[in-house]
PDB file of the backbone (N, CA, C, O) and the ligand in Angstrom, with CONECT records:
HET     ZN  A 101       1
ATOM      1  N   UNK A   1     107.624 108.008  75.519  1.00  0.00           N
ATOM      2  CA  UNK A   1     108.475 107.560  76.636  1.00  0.00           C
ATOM      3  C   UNK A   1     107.631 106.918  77.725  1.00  0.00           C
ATOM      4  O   UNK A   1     106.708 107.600  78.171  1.00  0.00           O
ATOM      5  N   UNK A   2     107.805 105.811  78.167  1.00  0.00           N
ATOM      6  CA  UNK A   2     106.979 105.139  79.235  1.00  0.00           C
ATOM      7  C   UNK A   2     108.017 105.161  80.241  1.00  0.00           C
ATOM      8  O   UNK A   2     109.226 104.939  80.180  1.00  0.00           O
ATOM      9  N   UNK A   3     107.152 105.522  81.287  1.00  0.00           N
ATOM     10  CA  UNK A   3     107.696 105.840  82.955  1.00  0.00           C
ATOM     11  C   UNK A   3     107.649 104.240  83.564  1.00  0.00           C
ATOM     12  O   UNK A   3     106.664 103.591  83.916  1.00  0.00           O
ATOM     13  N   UNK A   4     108.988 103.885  83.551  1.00  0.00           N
ATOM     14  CA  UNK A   4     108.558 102.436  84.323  1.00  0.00           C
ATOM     15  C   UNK A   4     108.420 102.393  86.005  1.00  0.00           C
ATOM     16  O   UNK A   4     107.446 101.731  86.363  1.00  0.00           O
ATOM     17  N   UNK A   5     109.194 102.963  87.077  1.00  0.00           N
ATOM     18  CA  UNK A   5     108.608 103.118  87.846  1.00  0.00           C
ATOM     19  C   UNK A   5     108.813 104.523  88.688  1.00  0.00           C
ATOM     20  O   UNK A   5     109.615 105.203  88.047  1.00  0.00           O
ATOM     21  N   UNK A   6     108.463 105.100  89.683  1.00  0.00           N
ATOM     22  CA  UNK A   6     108.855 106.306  90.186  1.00  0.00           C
ATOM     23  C   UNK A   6     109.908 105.842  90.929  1.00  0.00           C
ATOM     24  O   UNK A   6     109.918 105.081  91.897  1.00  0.00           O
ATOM     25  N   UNK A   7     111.201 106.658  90.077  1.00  0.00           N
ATOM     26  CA  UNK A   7     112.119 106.691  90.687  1.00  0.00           C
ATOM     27  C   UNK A   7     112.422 107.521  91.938  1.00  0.00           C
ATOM     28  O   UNK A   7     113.609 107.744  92.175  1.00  0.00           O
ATOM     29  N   UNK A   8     111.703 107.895  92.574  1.00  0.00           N
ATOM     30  CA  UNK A   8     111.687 108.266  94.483  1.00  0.00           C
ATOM     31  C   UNK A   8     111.058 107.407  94.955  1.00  0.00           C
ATOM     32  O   UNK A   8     110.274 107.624  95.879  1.00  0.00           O
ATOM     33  N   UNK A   9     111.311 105.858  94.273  1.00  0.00           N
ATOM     34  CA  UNK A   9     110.658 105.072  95.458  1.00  0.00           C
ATOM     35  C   UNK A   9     111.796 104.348  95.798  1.00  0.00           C
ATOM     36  O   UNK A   9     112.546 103.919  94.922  1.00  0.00           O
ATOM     37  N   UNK A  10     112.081 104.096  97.462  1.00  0.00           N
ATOM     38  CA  UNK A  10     113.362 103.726  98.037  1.00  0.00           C
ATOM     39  C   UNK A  10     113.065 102.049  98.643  1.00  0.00           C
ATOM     40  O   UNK A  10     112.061 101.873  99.334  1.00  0.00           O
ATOM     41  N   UNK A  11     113.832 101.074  98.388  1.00  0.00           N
ATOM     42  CA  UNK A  11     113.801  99.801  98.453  1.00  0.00           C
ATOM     43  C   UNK A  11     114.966  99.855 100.013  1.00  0.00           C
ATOM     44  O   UNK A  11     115.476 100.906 100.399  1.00  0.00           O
ATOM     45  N   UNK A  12     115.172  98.563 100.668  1.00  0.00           N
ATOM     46  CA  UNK A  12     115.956  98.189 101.762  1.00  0.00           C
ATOM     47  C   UNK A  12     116.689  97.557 101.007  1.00  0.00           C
ATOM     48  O   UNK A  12     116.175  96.896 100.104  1.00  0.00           O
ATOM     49  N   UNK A  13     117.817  97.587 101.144  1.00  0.00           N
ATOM     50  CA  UNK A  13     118.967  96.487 100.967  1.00  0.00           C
ATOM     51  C   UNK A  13     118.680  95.255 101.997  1.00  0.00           C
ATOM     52  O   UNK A  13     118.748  95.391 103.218  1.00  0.00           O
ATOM     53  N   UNK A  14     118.342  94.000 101.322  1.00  0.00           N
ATOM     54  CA  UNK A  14     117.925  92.966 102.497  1.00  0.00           C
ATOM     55  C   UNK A  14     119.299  92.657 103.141  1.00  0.00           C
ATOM     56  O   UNK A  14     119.167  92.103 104.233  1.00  0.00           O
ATOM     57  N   UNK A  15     120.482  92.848 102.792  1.00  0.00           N
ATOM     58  CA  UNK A  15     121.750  92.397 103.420  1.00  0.00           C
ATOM     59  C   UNK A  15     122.339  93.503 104.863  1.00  0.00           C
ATOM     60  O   UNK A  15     122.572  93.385 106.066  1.00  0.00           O
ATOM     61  N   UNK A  16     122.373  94.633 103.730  1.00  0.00           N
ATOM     62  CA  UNK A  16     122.945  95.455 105.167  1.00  0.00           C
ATOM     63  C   UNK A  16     121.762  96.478 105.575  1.00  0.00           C
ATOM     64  O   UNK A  16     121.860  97.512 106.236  1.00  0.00           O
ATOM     65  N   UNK A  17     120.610  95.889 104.989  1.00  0.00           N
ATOM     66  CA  UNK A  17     119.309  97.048 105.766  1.00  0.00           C
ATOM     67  C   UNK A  17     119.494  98.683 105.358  1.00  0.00           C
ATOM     68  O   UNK A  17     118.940  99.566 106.012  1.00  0.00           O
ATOM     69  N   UNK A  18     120.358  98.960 104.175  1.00  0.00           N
ATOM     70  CA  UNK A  18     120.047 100.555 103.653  1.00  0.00           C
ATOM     71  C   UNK A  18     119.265 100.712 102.928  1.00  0.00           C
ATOM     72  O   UNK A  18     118.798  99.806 102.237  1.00  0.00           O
ATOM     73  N   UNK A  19     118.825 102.178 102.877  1.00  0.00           N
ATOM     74  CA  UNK A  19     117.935 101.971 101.763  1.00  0.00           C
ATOM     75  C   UNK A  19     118.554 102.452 101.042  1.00  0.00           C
ATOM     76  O   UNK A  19     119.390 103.344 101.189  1.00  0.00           O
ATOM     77  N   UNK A  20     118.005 101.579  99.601  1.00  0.00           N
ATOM     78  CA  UNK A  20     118.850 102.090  98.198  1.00  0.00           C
ATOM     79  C   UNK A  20     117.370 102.613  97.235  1.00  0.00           C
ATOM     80  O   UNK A  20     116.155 102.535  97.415  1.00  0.00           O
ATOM     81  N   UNK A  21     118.409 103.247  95.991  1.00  0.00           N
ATOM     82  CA  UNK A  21     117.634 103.542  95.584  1.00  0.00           C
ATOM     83  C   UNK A  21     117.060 102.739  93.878  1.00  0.00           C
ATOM     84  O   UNK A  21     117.855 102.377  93.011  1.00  0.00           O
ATOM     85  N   UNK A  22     115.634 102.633  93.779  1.00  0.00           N
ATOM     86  CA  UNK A  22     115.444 101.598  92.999  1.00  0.00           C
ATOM     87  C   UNK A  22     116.022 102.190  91.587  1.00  0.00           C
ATOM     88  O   UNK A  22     116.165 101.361  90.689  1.00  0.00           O
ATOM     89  N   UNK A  23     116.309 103.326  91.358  1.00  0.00           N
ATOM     90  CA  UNK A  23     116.816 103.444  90.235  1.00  0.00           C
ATOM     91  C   UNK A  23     118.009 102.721  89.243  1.00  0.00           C
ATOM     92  O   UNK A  23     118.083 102.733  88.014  1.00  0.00           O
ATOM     93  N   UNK A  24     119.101 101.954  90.461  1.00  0.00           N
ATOM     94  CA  UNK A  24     120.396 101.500  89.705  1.00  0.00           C
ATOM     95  C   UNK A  24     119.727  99.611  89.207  1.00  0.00           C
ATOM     96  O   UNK A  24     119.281  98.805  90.023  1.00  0.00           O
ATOM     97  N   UNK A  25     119.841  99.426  88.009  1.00  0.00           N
ATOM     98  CA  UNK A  25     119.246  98.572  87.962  1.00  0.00           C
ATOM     99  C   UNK A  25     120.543  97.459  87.465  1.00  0.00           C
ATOM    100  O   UNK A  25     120.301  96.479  86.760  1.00  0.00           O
ATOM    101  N   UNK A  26     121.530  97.704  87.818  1.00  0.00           N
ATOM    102  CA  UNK A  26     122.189  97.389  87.758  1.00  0.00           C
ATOM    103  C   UNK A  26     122.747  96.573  89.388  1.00  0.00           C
ATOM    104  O   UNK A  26     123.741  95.875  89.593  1.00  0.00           O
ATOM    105  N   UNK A  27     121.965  96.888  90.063  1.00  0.00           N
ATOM    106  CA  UNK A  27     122.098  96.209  91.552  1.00  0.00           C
ATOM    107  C   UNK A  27     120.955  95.781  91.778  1.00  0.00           C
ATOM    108  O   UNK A  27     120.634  95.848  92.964  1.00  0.00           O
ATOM    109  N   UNK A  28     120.119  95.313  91.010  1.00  0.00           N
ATOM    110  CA  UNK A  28     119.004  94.419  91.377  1.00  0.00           C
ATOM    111  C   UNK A  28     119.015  92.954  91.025  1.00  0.00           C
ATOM    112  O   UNK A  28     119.601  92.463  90.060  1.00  0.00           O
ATOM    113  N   UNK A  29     118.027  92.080  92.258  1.00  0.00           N
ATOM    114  CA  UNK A  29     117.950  90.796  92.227  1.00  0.00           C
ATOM    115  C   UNK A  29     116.933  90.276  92.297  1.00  0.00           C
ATOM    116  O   UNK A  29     116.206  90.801  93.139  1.00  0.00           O
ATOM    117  N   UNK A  30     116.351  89.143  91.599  1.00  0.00           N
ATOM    118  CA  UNK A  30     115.070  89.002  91.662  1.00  0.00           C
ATOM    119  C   UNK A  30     115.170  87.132  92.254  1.00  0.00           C
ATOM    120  O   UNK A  30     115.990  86.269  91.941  1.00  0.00           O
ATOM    121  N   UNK A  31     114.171  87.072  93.031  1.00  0.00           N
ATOM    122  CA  UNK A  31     113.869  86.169  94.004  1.00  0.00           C
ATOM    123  C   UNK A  31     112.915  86.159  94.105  1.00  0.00           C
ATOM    124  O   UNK A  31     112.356  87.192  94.475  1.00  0.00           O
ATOM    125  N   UNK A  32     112.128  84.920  93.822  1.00  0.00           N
ATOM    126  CA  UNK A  32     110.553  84.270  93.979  1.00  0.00           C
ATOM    127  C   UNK A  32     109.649  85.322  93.831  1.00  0.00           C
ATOM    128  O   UNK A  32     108.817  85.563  94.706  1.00  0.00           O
ATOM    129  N   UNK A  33     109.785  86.307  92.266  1.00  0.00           N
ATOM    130  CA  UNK A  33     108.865  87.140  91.612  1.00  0.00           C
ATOM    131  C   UNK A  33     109.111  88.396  92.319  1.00  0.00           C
ATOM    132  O   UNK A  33     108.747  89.499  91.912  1.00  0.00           O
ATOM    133  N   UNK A  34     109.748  88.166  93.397  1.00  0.00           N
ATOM    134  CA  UNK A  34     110.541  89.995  94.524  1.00  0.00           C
ATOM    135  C   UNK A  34     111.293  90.307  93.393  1.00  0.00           C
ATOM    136  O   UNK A  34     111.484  89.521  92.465  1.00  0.00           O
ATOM    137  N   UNK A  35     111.639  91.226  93.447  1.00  0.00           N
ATOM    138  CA  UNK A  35     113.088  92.244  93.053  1.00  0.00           C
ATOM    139  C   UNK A  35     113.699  92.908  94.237  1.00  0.00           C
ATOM    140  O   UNK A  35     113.070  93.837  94.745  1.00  0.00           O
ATOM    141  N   UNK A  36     114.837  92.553  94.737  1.00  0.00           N
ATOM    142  CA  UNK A  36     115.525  93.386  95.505  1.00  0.00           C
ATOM    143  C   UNK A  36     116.513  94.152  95.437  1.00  0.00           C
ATOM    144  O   UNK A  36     117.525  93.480  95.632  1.00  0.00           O
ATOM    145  N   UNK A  37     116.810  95.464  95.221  1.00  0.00           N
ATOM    146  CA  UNK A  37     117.805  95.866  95.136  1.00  0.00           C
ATOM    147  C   UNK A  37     118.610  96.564  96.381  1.00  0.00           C
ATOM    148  O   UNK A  37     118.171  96.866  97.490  1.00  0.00           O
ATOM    149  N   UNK A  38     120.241  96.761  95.715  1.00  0.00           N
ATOM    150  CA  UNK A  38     121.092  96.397  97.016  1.00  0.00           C
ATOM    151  C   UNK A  38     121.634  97.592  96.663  1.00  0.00           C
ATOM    152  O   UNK A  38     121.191  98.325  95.779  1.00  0.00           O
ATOM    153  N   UNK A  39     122.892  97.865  97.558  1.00  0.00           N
ATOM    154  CA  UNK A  39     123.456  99.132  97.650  1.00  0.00           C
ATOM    155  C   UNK A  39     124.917  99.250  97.050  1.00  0.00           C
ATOM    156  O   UNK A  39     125.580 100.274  96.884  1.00  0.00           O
ATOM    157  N   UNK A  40     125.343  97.546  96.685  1.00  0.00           N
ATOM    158  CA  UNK A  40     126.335  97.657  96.371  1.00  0.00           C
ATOM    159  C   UNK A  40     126.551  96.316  95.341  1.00  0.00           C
ATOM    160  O   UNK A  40     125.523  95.711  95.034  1.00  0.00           O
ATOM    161  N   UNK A  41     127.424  95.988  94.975  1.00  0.00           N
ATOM    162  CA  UNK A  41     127.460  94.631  93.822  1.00  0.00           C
ATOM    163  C   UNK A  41     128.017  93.715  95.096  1.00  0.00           C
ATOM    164  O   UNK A  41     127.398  92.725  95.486  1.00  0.00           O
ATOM    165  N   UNK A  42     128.902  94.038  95.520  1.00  0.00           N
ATOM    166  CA  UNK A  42     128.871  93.106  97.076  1.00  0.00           C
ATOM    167  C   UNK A  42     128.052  92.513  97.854  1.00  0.00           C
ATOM    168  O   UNK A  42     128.287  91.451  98.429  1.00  0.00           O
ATOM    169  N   UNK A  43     126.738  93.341  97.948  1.00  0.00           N
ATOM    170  CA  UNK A  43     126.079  92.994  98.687  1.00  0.00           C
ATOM    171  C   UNK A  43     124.766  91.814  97.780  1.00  0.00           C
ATOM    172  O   UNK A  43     124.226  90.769  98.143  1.00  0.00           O
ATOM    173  N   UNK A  44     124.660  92.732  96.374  1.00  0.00           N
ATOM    174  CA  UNK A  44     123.863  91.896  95.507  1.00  0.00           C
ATOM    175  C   UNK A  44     124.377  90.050  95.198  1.00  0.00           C
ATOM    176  O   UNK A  44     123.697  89.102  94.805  1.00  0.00           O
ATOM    177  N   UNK A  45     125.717  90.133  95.550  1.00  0.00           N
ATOM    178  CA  UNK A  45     126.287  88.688  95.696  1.00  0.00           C
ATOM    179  C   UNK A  45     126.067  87.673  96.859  1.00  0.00           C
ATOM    180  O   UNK A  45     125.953  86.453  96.977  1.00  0.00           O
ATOM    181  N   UNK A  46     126.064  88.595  97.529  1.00  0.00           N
ATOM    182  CA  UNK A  46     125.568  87.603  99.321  1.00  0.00           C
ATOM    183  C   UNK A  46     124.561  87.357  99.056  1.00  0.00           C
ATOM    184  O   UNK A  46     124.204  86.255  99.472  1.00  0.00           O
ATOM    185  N   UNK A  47     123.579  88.108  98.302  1.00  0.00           N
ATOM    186  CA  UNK A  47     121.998  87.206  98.993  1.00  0.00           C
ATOM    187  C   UNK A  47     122.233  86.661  97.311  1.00  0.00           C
ATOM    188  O   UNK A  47     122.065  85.442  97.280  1.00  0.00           O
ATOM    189  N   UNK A  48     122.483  87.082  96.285  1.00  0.00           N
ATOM    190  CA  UNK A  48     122.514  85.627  95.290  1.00  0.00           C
ATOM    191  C   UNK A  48     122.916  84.335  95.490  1.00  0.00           C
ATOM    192  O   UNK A  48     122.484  83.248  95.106  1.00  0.00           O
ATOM    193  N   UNK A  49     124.032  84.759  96.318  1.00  0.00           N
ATOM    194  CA  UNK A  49     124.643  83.028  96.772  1.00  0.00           C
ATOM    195  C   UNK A  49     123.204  82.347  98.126  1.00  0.00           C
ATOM    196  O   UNK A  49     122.735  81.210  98.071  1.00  0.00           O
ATOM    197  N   UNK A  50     122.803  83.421  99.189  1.00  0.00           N
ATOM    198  CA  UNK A  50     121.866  82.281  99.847  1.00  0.00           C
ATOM    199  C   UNK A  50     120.514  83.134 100.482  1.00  0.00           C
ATOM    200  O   UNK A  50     120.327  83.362 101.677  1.00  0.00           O
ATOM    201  N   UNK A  51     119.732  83.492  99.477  1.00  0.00           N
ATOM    202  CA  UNK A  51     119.011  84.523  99.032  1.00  0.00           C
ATOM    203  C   UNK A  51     117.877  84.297 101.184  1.00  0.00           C
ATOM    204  O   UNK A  51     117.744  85.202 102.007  1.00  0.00           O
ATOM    205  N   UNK A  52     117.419  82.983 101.304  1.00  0.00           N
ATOM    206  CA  UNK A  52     117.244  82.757 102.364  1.00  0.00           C
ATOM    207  C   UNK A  52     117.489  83.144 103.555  1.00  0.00           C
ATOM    208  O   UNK A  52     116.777  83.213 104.557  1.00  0.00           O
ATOM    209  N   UNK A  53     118.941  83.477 103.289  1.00  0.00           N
ATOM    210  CA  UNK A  53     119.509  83.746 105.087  1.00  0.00           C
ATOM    211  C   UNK A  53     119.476  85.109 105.228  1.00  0.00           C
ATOM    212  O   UNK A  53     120.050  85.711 106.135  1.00  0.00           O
ATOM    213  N   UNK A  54     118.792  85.641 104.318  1.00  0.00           N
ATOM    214  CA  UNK A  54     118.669  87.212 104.185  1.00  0.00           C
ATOM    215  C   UNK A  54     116.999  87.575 104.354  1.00  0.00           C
ATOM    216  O   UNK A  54     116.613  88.548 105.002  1.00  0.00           O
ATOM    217  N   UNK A  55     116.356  86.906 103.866  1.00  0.00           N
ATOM    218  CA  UNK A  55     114.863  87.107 104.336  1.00  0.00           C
ATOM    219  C   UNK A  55     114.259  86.395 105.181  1.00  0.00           C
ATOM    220  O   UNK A  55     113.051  86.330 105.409  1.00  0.00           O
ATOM    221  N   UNK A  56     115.587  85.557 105.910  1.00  0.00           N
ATOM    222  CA  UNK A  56     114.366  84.470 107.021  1.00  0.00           C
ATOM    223  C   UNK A  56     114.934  85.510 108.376  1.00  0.00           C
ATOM    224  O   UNK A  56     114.543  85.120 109.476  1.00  0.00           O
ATOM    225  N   UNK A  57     115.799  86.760 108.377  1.00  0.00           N
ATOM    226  CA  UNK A  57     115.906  87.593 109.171  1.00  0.00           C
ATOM    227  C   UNK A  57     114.775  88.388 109.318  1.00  0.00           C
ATOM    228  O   UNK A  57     114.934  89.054 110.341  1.00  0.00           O
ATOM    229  N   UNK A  58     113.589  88.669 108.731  1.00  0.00           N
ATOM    230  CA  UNK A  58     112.078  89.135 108.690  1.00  0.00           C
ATOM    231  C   UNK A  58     111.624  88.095 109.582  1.00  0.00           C
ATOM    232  O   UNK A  58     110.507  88.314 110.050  1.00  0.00           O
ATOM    233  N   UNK A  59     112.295  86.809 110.020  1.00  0.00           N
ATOM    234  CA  UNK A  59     110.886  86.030 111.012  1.00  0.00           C
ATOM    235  C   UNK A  59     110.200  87.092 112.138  1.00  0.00           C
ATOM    236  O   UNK A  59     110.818  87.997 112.699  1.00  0.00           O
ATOM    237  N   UNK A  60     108.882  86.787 112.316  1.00  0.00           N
ATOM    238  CA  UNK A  60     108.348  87.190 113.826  1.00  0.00           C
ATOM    239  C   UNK A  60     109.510  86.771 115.045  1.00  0.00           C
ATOM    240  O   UNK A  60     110.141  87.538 115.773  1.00  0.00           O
ATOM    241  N   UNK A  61     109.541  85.468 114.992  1.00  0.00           N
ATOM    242  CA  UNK A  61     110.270  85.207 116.243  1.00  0.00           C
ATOM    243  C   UNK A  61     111.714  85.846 116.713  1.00  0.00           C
ATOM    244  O   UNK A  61     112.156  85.990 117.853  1.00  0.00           O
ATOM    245  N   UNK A  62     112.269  86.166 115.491  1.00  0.00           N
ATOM    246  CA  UNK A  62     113.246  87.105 115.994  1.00  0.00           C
ATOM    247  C   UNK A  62     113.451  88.670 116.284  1.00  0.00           C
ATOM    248  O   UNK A  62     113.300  89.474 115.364  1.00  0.00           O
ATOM    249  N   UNK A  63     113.756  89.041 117.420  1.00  0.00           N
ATOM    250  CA  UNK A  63     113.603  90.602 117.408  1.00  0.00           C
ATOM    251  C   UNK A  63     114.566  90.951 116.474  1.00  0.00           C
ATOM    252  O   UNK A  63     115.374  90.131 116.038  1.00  0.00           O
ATOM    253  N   UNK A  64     114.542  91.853 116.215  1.00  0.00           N
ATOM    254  CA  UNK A  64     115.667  93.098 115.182  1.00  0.00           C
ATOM    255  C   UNK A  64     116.885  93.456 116.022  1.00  0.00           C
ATOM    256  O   UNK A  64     117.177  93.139 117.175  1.00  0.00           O
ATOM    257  N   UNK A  65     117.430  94.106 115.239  1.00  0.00           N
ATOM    258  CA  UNK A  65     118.878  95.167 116.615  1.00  0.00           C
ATOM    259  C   UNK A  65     118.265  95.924 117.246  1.00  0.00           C
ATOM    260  O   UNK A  65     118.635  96.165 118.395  1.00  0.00           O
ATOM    261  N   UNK A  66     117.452  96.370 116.860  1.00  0.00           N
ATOM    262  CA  UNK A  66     116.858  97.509 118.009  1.00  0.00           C
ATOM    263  C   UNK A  66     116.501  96.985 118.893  1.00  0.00           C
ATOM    264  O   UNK A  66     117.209  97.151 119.886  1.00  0.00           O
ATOM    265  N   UNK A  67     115.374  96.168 119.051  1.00  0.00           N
ATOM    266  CA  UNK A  67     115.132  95.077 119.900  1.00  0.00           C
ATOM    267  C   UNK A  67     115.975  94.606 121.117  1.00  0.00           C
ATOM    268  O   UNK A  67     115.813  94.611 122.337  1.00  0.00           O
ATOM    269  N   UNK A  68     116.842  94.238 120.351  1.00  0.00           N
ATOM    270  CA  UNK A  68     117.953  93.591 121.317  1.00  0.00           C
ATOM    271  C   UNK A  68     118.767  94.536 121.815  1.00  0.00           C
ATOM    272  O   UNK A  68     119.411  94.306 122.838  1.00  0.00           O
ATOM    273  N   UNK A  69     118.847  95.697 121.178  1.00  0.00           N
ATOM    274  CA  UNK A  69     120.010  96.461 121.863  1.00  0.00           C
ATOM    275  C   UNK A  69     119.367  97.411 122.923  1.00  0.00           C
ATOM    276  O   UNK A  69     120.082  97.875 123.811  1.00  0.00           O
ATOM    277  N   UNK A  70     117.936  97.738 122.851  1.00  0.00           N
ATOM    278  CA  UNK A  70     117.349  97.757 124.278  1.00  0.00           C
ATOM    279  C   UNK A  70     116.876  97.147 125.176  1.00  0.00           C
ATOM    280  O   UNK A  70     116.251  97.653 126.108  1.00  0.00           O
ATOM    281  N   UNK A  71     117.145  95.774 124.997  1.00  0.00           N
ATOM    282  CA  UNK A  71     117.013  94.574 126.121  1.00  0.00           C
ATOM    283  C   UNK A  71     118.448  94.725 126.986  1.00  0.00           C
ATOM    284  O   UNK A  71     118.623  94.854 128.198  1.00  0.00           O
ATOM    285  N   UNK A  72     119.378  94.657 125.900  1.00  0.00           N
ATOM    286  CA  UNK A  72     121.093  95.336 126.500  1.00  0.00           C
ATOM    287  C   UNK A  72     120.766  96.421 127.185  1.00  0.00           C
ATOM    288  O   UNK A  72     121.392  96.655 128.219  1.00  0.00           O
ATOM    289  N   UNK A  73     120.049  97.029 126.890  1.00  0.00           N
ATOM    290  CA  UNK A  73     120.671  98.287 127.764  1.00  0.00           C
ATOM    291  C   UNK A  73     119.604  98.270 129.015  1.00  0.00           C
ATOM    292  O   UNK A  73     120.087  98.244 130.147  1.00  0.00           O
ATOM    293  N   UNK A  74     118.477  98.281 128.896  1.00  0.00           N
ATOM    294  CA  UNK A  74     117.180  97.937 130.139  1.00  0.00           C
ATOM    295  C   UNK A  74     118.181  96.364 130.898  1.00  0.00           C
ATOM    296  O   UNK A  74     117.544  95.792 131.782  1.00  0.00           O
ATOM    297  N   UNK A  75     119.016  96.000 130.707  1.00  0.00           N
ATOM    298  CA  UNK A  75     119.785  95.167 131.728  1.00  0.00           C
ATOM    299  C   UNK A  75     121.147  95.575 132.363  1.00  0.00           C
ATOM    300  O   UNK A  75     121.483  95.197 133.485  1.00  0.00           O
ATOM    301  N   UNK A  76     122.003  96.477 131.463  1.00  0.00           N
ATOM    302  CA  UNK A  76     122.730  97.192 132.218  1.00  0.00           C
ATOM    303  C   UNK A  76     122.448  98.282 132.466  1.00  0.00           C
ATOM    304  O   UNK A  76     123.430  99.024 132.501  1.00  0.00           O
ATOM    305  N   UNK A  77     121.272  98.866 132.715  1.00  0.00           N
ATOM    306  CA  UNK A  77     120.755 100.537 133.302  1.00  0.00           C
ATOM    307  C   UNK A  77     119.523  99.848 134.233  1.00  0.00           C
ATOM    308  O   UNK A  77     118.629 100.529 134.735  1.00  0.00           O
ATOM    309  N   UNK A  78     119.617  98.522 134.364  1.00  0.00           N
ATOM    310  CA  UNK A  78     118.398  98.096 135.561  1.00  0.00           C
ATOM    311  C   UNK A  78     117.173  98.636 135.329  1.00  0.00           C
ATOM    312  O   UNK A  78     116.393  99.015 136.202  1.00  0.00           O
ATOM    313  N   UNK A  79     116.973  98.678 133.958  1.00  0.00           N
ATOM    314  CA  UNK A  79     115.212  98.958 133.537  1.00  0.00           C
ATOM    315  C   UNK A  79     115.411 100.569 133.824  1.00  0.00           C
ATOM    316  O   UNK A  79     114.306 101.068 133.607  1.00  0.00           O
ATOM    317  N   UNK A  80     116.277 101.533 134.192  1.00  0.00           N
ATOM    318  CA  UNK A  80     116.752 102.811 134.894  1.00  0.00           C
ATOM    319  C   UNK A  80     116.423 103.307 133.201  1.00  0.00           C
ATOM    320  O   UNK A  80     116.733 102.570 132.264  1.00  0.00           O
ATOM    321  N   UNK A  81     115.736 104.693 132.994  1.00  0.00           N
ATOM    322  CA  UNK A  81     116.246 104.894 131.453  1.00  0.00           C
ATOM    323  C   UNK A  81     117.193 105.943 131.838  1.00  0.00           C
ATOM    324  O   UNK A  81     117.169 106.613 132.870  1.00  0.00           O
ATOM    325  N   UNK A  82     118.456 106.021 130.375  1.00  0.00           N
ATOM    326  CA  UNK A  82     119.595 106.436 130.560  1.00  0.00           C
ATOM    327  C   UNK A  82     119.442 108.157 130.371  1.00  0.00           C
ATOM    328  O   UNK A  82     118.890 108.703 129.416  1.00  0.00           O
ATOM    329  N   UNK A  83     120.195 108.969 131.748  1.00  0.00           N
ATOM    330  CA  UNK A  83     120.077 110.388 131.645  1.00  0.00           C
ATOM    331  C   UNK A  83     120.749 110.423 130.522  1.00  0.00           C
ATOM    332  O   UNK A  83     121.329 109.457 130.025  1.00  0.00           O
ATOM    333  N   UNK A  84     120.679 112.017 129.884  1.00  0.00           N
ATOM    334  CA  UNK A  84     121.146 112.360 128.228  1.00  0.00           C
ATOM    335  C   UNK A  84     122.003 113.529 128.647  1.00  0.00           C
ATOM    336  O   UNK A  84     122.845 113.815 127.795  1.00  0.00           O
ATOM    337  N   UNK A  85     122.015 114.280 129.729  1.00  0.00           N
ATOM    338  CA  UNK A  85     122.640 115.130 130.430  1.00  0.00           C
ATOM    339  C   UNK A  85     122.846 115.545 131.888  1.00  0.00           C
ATOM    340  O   UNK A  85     123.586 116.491 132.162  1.00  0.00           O
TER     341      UNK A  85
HETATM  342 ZN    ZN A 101     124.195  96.719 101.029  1.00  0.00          ZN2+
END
């Protein structure tokens, strides 16, 4: 029996950013020698149709959600960080 890869190793869904797991190989896509696998057959269809608009979201120049959603908030809390209680 040959072990092809360790299945506890966890991949990102490049579409909705979960991690899946590399075991279903039945939701994988392969792109310029990558393999990506996805979390759902839905999602494995979006980046088949424009495999691009899914990894040019990795640029440097763009921040992430996190990013941005504490620029949102350091502008409505006036740089103030938010009490928790
Ligand atoms: Zn997904």
């Amino acid at each position: 029996m040959e072990k092809e890869t360790d299945s506890s190793e966890m991949f990102i869904d490049p579409v909705c950013l979960m991690k899946v797991d590399s075991g279903n190989k039945n939701l994988m896509f392969t792109h310029q020698t990558r393999t990506y696998y996805f979390c759902a057959e839905s999602c494995r269809k979006r980046f088949a149709g424009n495999p691009d608009k899914y990894l040019s979201n990795k640029s440097p120049k763009r921040k992430g959600l996190w990013g941005r959603y504490l620029d949102r908030l350091n502008k409505t809390t006036g740089g103030k960080s938010l009490n928790c209680h």
